[in-house]
C-alpha positions as a Markdown table, in Angstrom:
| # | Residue | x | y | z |
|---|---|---|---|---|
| 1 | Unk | 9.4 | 16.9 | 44.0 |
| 2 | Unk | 9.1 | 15.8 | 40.1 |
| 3 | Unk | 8.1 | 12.3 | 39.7 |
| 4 | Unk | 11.1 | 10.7 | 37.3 |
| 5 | Unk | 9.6 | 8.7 | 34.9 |
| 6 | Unk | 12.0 | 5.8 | 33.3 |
| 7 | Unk | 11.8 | 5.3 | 29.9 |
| 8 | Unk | 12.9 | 1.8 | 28.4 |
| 9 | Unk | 16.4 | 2.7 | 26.3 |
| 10 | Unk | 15.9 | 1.2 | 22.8 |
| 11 | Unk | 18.8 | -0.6 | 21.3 |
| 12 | Unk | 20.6 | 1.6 | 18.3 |
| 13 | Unk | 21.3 | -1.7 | 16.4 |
| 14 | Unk | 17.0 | -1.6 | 15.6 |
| 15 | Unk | 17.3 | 2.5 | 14.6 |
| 16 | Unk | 19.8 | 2.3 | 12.0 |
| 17 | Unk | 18.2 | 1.4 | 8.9 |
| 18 | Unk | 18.7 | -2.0 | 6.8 |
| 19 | Unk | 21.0 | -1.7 | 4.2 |
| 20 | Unk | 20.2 | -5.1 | 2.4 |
| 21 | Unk | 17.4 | -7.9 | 2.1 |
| 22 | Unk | 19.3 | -10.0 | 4.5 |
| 23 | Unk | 19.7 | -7.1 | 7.3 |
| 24 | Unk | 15.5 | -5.8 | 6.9 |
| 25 | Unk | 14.5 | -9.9 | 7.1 |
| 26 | Unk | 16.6 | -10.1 | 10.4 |
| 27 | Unk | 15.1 | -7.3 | 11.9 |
| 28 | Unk | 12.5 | -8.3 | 14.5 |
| 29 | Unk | 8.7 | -8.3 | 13.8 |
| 30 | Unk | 6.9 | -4.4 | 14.4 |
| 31 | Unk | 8.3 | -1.0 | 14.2 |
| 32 | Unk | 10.4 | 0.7 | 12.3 |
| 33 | Unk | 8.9 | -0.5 | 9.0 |
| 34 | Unk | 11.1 | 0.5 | 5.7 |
| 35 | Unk | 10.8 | 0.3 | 2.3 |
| 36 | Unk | 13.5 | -0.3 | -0.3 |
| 37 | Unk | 13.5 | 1.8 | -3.5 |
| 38 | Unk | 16.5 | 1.2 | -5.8 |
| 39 | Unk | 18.2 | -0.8 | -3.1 |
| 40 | Unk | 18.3 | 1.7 | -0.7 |
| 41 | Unk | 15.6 | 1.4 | 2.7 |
| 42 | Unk | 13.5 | 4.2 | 3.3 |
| 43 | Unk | 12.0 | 4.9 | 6.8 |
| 44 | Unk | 8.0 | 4.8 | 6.7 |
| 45 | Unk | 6.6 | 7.1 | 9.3 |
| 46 | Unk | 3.2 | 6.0 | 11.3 |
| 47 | Unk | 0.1 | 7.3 | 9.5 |
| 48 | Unk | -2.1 | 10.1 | 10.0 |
| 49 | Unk | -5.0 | 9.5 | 11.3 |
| 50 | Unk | -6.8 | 10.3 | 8.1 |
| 51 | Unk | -5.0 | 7.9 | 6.5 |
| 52 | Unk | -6.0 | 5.6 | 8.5 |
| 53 | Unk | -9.5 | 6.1 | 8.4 |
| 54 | Unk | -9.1 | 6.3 | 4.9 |
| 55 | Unk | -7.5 | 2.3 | 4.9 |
| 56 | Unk | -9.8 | 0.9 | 7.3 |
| 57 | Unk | -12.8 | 2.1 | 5.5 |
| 58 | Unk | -11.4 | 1.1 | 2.1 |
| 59 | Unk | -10.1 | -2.5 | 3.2 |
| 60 | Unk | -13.1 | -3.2 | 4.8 |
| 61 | Unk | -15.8 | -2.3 | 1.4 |
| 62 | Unk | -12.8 | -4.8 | -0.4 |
| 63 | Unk | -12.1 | -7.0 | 2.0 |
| 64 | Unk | -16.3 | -7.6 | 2.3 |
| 65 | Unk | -16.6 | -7.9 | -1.9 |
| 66 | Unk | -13.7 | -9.8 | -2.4 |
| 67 | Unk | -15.4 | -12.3 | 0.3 |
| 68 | Unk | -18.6 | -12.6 | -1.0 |
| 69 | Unk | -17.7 | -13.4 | -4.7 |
| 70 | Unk | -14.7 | -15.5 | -3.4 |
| 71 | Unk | -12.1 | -13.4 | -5.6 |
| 72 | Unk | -9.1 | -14.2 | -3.6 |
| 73 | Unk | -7.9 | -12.2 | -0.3 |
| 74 | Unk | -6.9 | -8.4 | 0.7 |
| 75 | Unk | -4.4 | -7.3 | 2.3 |
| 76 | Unk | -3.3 | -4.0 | 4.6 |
| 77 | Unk | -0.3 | -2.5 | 5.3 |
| 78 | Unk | 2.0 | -3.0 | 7.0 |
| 79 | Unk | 3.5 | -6.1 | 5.1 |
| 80 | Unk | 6.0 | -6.4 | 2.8 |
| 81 | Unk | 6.0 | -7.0 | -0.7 |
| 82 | Unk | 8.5 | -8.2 | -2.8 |
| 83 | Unk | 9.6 | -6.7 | -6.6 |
| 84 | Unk | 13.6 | -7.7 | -6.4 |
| 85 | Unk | 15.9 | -7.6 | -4.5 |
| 86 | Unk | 16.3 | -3.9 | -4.6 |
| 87 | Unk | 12.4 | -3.2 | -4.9 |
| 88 | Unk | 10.0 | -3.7 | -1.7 |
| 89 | Unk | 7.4 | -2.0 | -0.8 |
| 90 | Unk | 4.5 | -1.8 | 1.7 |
| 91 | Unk | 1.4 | -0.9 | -0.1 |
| 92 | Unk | -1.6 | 0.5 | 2.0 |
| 93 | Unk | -3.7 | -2.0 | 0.5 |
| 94 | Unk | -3.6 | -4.9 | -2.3 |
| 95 | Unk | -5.6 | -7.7 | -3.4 |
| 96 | Unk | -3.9 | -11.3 | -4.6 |
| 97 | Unk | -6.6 | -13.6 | -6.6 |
| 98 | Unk | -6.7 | -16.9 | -5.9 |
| 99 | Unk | -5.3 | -17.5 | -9.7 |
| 100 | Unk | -2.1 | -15.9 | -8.0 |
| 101 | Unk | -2.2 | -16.4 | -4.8 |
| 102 | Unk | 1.1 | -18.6 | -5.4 |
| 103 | Unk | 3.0 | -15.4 | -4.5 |
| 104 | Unk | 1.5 | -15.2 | -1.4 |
| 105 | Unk | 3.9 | -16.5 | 1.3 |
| 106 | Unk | 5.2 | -15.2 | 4.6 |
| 107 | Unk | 5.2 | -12.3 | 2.6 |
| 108 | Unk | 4.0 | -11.3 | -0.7 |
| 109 | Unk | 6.6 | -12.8 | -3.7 |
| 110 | Unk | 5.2 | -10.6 | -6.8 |
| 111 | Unk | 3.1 | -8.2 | -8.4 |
| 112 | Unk | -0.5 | -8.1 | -6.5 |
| 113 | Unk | -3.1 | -7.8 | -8.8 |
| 114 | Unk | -4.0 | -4.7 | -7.7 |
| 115 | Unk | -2.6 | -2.3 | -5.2 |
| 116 | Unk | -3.4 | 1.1 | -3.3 |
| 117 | Unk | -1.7 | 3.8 | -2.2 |
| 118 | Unk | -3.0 | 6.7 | 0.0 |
| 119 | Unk | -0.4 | 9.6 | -0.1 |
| 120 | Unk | 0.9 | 11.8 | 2.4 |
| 121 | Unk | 3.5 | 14.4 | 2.5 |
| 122 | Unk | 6.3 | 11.8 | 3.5 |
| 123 | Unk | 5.8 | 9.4 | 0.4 |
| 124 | Unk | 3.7 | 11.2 | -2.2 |
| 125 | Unk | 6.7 | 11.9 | -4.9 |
| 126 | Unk | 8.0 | 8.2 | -4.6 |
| 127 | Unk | 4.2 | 6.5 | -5.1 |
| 128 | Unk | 3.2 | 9.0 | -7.7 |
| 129 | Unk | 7.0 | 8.4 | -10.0 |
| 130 | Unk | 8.7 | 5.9 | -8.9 |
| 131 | Unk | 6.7 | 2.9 | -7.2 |
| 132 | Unk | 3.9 | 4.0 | -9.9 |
| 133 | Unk | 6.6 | 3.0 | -12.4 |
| 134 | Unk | 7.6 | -0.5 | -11.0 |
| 135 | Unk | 4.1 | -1.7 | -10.2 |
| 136 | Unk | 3.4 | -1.1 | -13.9 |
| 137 | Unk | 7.0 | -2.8 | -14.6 |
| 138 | Unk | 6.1 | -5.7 | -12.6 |
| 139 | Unk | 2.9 | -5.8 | -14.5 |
| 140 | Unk | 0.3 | -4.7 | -11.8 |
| 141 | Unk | -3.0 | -4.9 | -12.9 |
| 142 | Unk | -4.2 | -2.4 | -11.5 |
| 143 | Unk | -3.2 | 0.7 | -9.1 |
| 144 | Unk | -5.3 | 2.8 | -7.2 |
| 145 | Unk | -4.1 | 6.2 | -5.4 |
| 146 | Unk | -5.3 | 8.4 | -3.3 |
| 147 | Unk | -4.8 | 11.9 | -2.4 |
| 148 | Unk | -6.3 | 13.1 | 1.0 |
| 149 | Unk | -5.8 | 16.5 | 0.2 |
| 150 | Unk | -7.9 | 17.1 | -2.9 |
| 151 | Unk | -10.0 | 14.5 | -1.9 |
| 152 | Unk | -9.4 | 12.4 | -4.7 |
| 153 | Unk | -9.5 | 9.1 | -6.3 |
| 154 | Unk | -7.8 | 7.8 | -9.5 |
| 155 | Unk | -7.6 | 4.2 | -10.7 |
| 156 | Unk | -4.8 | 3.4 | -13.4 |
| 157 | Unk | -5.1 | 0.0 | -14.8 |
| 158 | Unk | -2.4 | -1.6 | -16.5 |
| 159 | Unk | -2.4 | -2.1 | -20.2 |
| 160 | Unk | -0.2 | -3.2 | -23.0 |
| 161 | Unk | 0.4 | 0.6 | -23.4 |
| 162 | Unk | 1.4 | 0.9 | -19.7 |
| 163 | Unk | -1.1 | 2.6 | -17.2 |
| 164 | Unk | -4.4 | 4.1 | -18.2 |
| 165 | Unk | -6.7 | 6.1 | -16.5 |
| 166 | Unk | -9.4 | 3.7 | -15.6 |
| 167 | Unk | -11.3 | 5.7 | -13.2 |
| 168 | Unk | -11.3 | 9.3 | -11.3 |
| 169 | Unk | -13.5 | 11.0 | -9.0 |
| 170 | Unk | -12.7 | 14.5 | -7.1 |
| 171 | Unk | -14.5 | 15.2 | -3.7 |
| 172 | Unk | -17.8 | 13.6 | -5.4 |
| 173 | Unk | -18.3 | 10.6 | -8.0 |
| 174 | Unk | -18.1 | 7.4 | -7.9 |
| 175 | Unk | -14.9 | 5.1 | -8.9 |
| 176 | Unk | -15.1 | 1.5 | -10.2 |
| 177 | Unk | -12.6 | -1.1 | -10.1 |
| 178 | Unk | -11.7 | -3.2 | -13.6 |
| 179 | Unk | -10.4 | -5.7 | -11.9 |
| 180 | Unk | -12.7 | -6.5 | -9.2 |
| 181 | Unk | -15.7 | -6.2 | -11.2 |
| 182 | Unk | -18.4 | -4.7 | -9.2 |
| 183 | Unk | -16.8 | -2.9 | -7.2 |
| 184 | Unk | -17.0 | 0.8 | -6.8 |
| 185 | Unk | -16.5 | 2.8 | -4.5 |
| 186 | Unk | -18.7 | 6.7 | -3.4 |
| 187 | Unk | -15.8 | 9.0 | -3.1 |
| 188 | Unk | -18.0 | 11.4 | -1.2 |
| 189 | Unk | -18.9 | 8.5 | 1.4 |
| 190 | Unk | -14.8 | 7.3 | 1.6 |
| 191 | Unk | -14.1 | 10.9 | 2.5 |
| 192 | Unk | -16.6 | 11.6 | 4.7 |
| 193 | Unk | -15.6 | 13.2 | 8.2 |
């Protein structure tokens, strides 16, 4: 005879999504995680594994620079950050100096001074148009993204002209930071299996 196995039932209330501020902040801590792009709450699948490798390795070279010169702290995903009231997002990574680390609360209240975004099939069209457009609205200073798939790297930093292309590598190179000065990073070395 088949052994039954009995699942826990999960609660529909938790499986609809959010469809305000007020109904994502009274959702309980963990799983599903959403972000809200002209008001309206996208679902945010788990990572791949890649992108995860991909995070840890990155957040950990930051997290270790940002230490030692005592720049301010870095963050990883998942927590929220906060545009408006329509606009909230969960960057992969981000960095808050301490010159602004009055936004950082329970959550994050304002534009990081520099933020990350590793794509994937599920979010690649909203980080490359849309969220790219808002963080240089919101006056990010700089904006980093990148693409698993053509194993590349591309910092944008934010001007009086809007985003510039501060930095790119492709598969080989090296990428430098303008705003954490000092910090680069060997794409070949981030990829690396």
């Amino acid at each position: 005879m088949a052994e039954v196995l009995d699942f826990p039932r999960v609660s529909l209330e938790h499986t609809i999504a959010p469809r305000s501020l007020a109904e994502y902040l009274a959702m309980p801590d963990g799983a599903p995680y959403y972000e809200f792009i002209n008001g309206i709450a996208h679902f945010m699948p788990s990572p791949s594994t890649l992108h995860q490798r991909l995070s840890r390795r990155l957040t950990h070279r930051m997290d270790r620079f940002v230490e030692q010169y005592r720049l301010g702290e870095v963050f990883a995903a998942p927590l929220d950050v906060y545009f408006s009231d329509e606009e909230y997002y969960q960057p992969d990574i981000l960095f808050v100096s301490h010159e602004r680390k009055s936004i950082i609360q329970e959550r994050i209240h304002g534009a990081p001074d520099l933020i990350v975004e590793i794509l994937s099939p599920s979010n690649a069209y909203k980080d490359l148009i849309h969220k790219k457009r808002m963080y240089e609205e919101f006056r990010v200073r700089e904006y980093w993204i990148i693409d698993p798939l053509e194993k590349s790297v591309e910092i944008l930093f934010n001007t009086e002209n809007g985003f510039q292309i501060a930095s790119k590598a492709y598969a080989k190179g090296v990428v430098q930071s303008q705003v954490l000065q000092g910090f680069a990073v060997n794409v070949e070395q981030l990829f690396a299996e």
